[in-house]
C-alpha positions in Angstrom: -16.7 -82.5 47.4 -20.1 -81.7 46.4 -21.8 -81.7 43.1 -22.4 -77.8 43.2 -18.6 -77.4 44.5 -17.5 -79.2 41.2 -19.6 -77.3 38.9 -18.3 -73.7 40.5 -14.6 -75.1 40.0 -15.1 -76.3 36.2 -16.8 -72.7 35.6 -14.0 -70.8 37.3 -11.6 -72.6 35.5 -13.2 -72.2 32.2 -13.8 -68.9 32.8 -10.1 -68.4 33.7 -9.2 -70.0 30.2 -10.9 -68.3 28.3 -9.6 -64.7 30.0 -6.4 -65.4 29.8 -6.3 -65.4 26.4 -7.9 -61.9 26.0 -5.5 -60.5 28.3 -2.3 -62.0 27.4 -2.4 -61.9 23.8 1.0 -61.9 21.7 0.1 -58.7 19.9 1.6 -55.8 21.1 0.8 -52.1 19.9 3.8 -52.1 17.9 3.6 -55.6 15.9 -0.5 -54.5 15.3 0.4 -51.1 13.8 3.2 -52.8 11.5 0.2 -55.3 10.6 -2.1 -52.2 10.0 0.2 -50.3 7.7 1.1 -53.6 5.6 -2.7 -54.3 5.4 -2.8 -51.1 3.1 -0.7 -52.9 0.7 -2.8 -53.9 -2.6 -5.4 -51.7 -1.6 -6.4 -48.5 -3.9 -4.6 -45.0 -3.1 -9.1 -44.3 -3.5 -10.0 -47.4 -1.4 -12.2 -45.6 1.2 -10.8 -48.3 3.9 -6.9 -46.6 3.0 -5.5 -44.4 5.5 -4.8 -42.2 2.7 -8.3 -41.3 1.6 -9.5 -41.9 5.6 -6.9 -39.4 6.7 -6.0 -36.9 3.5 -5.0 -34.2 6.3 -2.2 -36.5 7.4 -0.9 -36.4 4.1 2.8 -34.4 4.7 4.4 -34.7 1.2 4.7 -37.0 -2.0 7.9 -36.9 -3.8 9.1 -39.2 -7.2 11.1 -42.8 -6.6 13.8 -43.5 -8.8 11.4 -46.5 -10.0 8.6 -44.0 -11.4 6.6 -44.2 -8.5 4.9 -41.8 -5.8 6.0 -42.2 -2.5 3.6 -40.7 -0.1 4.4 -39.5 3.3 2.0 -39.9 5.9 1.9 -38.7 9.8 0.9 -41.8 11.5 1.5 -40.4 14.9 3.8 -37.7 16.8 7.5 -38.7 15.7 6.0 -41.7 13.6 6.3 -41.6 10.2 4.7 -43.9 7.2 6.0 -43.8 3.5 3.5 -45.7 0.9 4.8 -46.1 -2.3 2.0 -45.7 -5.0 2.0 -47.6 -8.6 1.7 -44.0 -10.9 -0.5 -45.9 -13.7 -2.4 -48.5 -11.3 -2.9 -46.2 -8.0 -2.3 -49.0 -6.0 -0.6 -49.0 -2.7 2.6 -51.5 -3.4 5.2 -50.9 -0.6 5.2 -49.1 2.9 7.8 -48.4 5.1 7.6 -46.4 8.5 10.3 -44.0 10.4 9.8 -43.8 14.3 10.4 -46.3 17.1 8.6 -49.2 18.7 7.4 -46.7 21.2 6.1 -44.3 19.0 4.3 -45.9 16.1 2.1 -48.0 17.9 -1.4 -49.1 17.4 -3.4 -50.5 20.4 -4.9 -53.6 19.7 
């Protein structure tokens, strides 16, 4: 084997290395939207980053938990729901839960 031979190998396989971990990477669409919706958690019902203040159209309701707290429901996606409970005297975003399948709320990575 040549020098130049060597050099092509070592940079094919390098190359190969590092693709592979781009393309098969662990997250799914379904474990990186549950990682985006618990993301909003601690984060200002305000915060300009929340879904809530991005999004106020995709606000469907807000209804009283037995706790004192506003639970919001928000339209993530067709037949995907997402429920963030809101502190009433902080504003802050301290639960979420979802409705919907692994098929259906889904965020691509």
């Amino acid at each position: 084997m040549n020098k130049l031979h060597i050099k092509i190998t070592f940079f094919l396989l390098v190359l190969l290395s590092l693709s592979s971990c781009c393309f098969f990477s662990a997250l799914t669409p379904h474990s990186n939207f549950i990682d985006h919706i618990q993301g909003q958690i601690g984060k200002s019902e305000t915060d300009p980053n929340s879904s809530l203040t991005r999004y106020p159209k995709r606000i469907k309701g807000k209804s009283t938990l037995p706790n004192g707290n506003i639970e919001t429901e928000f339209s993530f996606s067709r037949n995907c729901k997402v429920f963030y409970e809101v502190n009433i005297s902080t504003r802050i975003i301290e639960n979420v839960r979802y409705e919907g399948n692994g098929k259906r709320c889904v965020l691509v990575p």
